[in-house]
N, C-alpha and C positions, 0 to 999 in steps of 0.2 A: 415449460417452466424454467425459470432461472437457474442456473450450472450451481450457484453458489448459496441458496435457501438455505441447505442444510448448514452449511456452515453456522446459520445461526440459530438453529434448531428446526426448520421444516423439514425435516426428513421423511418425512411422511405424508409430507403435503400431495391433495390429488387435486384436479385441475377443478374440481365444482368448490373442495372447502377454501382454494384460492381465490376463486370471485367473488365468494363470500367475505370473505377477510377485506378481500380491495373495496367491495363496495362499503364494507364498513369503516374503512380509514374515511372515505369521499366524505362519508356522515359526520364522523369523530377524527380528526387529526389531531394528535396533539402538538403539532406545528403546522404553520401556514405560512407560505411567505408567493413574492408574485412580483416582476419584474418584465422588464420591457427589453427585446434583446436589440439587436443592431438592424437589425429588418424592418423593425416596427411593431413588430407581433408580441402578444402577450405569453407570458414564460407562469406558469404556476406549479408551486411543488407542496405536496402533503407529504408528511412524513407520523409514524407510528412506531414508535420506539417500543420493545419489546422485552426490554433489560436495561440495563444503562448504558451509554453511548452505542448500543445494537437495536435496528428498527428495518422496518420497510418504507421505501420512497416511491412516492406518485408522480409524476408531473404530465404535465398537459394544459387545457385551458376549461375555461366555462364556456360554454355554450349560449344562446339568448334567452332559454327558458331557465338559465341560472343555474346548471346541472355539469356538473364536474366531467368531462371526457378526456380521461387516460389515454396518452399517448405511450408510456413505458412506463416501468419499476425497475428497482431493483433494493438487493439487500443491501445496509448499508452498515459499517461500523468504523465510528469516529476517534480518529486516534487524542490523546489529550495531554501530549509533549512535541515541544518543536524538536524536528529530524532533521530538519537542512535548514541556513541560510541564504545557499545559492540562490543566483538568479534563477528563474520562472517565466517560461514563457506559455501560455494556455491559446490553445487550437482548437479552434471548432469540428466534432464528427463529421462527417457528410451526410452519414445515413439516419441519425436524428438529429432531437435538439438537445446538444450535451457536450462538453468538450476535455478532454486532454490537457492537463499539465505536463512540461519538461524542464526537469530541472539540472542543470549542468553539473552535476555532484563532483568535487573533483577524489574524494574519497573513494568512488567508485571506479571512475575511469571510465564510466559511459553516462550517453540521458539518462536520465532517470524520467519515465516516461509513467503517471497515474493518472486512474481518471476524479474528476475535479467535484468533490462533495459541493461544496458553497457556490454554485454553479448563480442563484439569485444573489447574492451577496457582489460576485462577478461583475454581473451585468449593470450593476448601481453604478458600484465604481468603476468603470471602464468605457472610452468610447473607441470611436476608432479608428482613433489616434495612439491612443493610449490605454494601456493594460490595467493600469493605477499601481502603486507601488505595493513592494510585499515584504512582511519583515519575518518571512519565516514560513514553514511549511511543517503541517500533524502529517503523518505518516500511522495507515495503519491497513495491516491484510485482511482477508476473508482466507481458509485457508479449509478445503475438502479431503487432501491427505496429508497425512504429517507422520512424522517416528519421534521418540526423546532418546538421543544417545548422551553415553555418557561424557564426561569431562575430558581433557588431556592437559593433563599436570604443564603447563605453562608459566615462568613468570618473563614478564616484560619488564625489561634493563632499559637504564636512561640509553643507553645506547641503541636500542632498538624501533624507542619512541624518534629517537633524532631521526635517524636512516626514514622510518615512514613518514614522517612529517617531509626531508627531504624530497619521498618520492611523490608527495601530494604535489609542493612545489612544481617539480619536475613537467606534472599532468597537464600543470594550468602554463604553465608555461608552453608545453608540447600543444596546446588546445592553444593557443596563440600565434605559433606557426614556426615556434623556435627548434631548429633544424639539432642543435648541439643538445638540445633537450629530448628531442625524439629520440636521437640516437641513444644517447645514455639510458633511456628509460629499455630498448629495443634491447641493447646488453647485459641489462639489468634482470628481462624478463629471460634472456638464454641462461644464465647463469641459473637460475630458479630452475627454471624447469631441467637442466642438468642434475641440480640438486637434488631435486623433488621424484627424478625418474630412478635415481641411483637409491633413496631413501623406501622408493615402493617397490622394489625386489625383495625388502626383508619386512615391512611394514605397509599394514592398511593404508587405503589415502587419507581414509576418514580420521585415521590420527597425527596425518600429517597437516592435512589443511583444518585448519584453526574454524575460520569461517569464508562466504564465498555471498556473492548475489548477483545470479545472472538470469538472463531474458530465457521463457520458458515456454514455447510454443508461438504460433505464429501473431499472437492478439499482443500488441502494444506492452500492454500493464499489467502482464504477467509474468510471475519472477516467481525461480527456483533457489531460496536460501538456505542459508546454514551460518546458524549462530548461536551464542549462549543467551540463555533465559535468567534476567536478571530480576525479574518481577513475576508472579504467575498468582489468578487465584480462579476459584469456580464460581460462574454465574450459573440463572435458570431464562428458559427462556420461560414466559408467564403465563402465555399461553399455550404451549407442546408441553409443558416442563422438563423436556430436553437440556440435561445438561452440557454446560460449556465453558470450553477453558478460555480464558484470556490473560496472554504473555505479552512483556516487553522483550523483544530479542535486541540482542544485540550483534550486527552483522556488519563487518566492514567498519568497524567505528561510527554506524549510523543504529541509531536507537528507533524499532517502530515497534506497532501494537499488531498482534496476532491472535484472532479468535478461530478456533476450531472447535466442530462437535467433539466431545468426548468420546463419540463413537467411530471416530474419523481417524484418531489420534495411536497412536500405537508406543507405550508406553505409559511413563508416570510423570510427568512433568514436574520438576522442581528447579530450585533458584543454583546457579552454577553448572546445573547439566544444558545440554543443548538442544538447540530443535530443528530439524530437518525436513522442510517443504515445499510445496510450492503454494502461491499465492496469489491472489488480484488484487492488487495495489490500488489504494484510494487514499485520496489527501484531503485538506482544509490549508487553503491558502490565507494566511493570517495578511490583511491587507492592511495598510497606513492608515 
């Protein structure tokens, strides 16, 4: 079964009440959509929402006696604010049919690398030539462990917004091949971590570093964050009635959606404290 079910309340799912469920999406989807990909072949997705913007995904094709044959699922939760404007480039899996966004964030300093909800929406718009344009990307995790730590009294000085806005600068320029931008950015990161190493002989790190988003195990689109929770409230899933939390974090100056089991979560989650986890990153690519 999927790593990441529970996250939206299956936690107790066993492998017969699962093909139960699946074959009941095939009957009932509450979304249908079907597209043609770059091979020729037909592309079909069911989807079965289960909360608001939390559901399970079908895809695969029909058959000739008109009967739905599941090729994969997965759990699926739609974020419903743009997270990045960077450019986007989306890549095909090898091992199914599904693909990968990357998006050059320069806020981050690395890909930002999810896998691509609106996967039929894609394939309309794009040939292969052309991607079709995109004004924007939903960002939002699935999320199997987490903590809520507290706050650290911070305020941010016009002067500090300048310096990070500079070192944004800096990225895109360094990511363009400019040698006097690496360098500075290169002197930039010595000094930090000077700071930072001298700072955590008398202090946690957890109250030094504010927030963090990095690559978290060997799979692509999986990321270990740490940000403040600017938004938080509880859903039910309708059918487990497994409760679950669903936050906007805020990590790196990129804002996404993160749902976790309540049973997963360790803590109380409120707005100004922060949350600490890892995640599998899923987008919606808002196209032109």
């Amino acid at each position: 079964m999927h790593a990441f079910l529970p996250a939206i309340g299956f936690s107790k799912l066993n492998k017969e009440t699962l093909e139960k469920m699946i074959e009941e999406v095939t009957l009932r989807p509450d979304y249908q959509e079907s597209a043609i990909d770059f091979e020729g072949n037909q592309f079909v997705e069911l989807r079965y929402m289960i909360a608001d913007r939390l559901g399970i995904v079908l895809r695969g094709v029909y058959n000739e006696d008109d009967e739905f044959i599941v090729d994969y699922y997965y759990p699926t939760f739609f974020g419903d604010k743009i997270s990045s404007e960077a450019d986007v480039e989306i890549i095909k899996q090898t091992d199914k049919e599904s693909f990968y966004a990357v998006c050059e964030e320069s806020r981050l300093g690395i890909s930002l690398i999810f896998y691509l909800q609106n996967m039929g929406e894609f394939l309309r718009n794009a040939t292969n030539e052309n991607q079709g344009d995109s004004e924007g990307v939903k960002l939002a995790g699935l999320s199997t462990e987490g903590k809520v730590l507290l706050p650290v009294i911070y305020k941010e000085t016009d002067k500090s917004k300048i310096k990070k806005q500079d070192r944004y600068n800096l990225l895109e320029q360094a990511r363009d091949g400019d040698e006097v931008a690496m360098e500075s950015l290169t002197l930039d990161d010595i000094e930090t971590y000077a700071k930072i190493s001298k700072r955590a002989e008398n202090e946690d790190v957890l109250s030094i570093v504010l927030s963090y988003f990095m690559p978290y195990g060997i799979e692509n689109d999986k990321y270990e964050i740490l940000g403040e929770i600017t938004a938080c409230n509880k859903t039910v899933n309708h059918l487990t009635m497994e409760e679950l939390y669903v936050m906007t974090v805020k990590t790196n100056d990129i804002l996404l959606d993160v749902c976790i089991n309540e049973k997963d979560l360790m803590g109380e989650p409120q707005v100004g404290r922060r949350f600490k986890g890892s995640i599998w990153l899923q987008g919606t690519v808002e196209f032109c």
